[in-house]
C-alpha positions as CSV (number, residue, x, y, z in Angstrom):
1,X,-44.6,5.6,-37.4
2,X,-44.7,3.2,-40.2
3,X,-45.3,-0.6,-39.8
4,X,-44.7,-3.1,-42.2
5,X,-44.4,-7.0,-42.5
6,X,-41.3,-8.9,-42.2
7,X,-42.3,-10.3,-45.6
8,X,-42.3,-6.9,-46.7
9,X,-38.5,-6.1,-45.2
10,X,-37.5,-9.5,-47.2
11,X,-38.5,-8.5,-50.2
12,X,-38.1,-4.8,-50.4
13,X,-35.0,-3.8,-48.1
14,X,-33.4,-1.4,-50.2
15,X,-36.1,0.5,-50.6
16,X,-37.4,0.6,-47.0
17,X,-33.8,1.2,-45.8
18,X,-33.9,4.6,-48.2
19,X,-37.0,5.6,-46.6
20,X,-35.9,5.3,-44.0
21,X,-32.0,7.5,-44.3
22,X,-34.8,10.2,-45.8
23,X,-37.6,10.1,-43.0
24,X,-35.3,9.6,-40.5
25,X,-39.3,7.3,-39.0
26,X,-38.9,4.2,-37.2
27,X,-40.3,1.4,-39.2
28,X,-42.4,-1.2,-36.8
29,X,-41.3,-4.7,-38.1
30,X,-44.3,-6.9,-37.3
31,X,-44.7,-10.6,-37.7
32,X,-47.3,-12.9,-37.6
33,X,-49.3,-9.7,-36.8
34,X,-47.1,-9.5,-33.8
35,X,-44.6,-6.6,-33.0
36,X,-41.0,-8.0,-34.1
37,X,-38.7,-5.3,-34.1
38,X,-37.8,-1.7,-35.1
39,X,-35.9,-0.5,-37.8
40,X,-34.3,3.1,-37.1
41,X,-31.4,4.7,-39.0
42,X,-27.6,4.9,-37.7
43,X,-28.0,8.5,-36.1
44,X,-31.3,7.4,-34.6
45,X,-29.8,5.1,-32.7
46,X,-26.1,6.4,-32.1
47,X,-28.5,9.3,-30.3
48,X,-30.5,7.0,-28.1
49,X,-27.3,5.3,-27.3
50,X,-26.0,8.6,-25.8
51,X,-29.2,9.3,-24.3
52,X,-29.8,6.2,-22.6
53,X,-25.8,6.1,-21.3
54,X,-26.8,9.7,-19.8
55,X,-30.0,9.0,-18.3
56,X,-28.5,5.8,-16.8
57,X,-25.8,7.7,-15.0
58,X,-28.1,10.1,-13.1
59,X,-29.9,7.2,-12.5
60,X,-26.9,5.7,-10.6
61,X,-26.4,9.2,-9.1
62,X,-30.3,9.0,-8.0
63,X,-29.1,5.9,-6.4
64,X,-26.2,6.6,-4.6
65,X,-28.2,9.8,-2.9
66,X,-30.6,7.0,-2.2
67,X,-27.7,4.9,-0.2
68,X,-26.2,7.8,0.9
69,X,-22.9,7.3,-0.6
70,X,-22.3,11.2,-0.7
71,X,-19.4,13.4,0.1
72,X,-19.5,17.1,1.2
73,X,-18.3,19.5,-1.5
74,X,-14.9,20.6,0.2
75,X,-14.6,16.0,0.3
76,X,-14.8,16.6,-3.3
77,X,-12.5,19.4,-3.3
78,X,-9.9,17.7,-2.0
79,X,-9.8,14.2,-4.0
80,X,-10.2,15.9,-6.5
81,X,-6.7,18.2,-5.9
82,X,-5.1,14.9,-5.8
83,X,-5.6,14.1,-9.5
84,X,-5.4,17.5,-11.0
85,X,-1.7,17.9,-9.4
């Protein structure tokens, strides 16, 4: 991974933003020598949007197991008929 200055994303954002659409890299933004922020391309982040929606339903899945807020499968079976009538 790349890092570069904010100083640097000032003054040369066009170019680092067509590096970046080519290496598809996350650029590490830093400021006063101090991490600031990343700079990923659209489908980079579109893709850890999904990923992170998907991971956080299991996690409430993994939760509700955890509660045990479970039905049987026939339970599921049967609300399930309900809306597919």
């Amino acid at each position: 991974m790349r890092t570069e200055l904010v100083t640097t994303l000032k003054r040369q954002a066009t170019e680092l933003l067509s590096d970046l659409e080519r290496s598809k890299q996350p650029i590490l933004i830093t400021q006063h020598g101090l991490p600031s922020a990343y700079l990923v391309d659209v489908e980079t982040y579109e893709l850890m949007q999904q990923r992170m929606s998907v991971l956080e339903g299991i996690a409430r899945g993994e939760q509700a197991v955890a509660e045990g807020r479970v039905i049987t499968h026939d339970q599921a079976k049967t609300r399930l008929a309900r809306w597919l009538k």
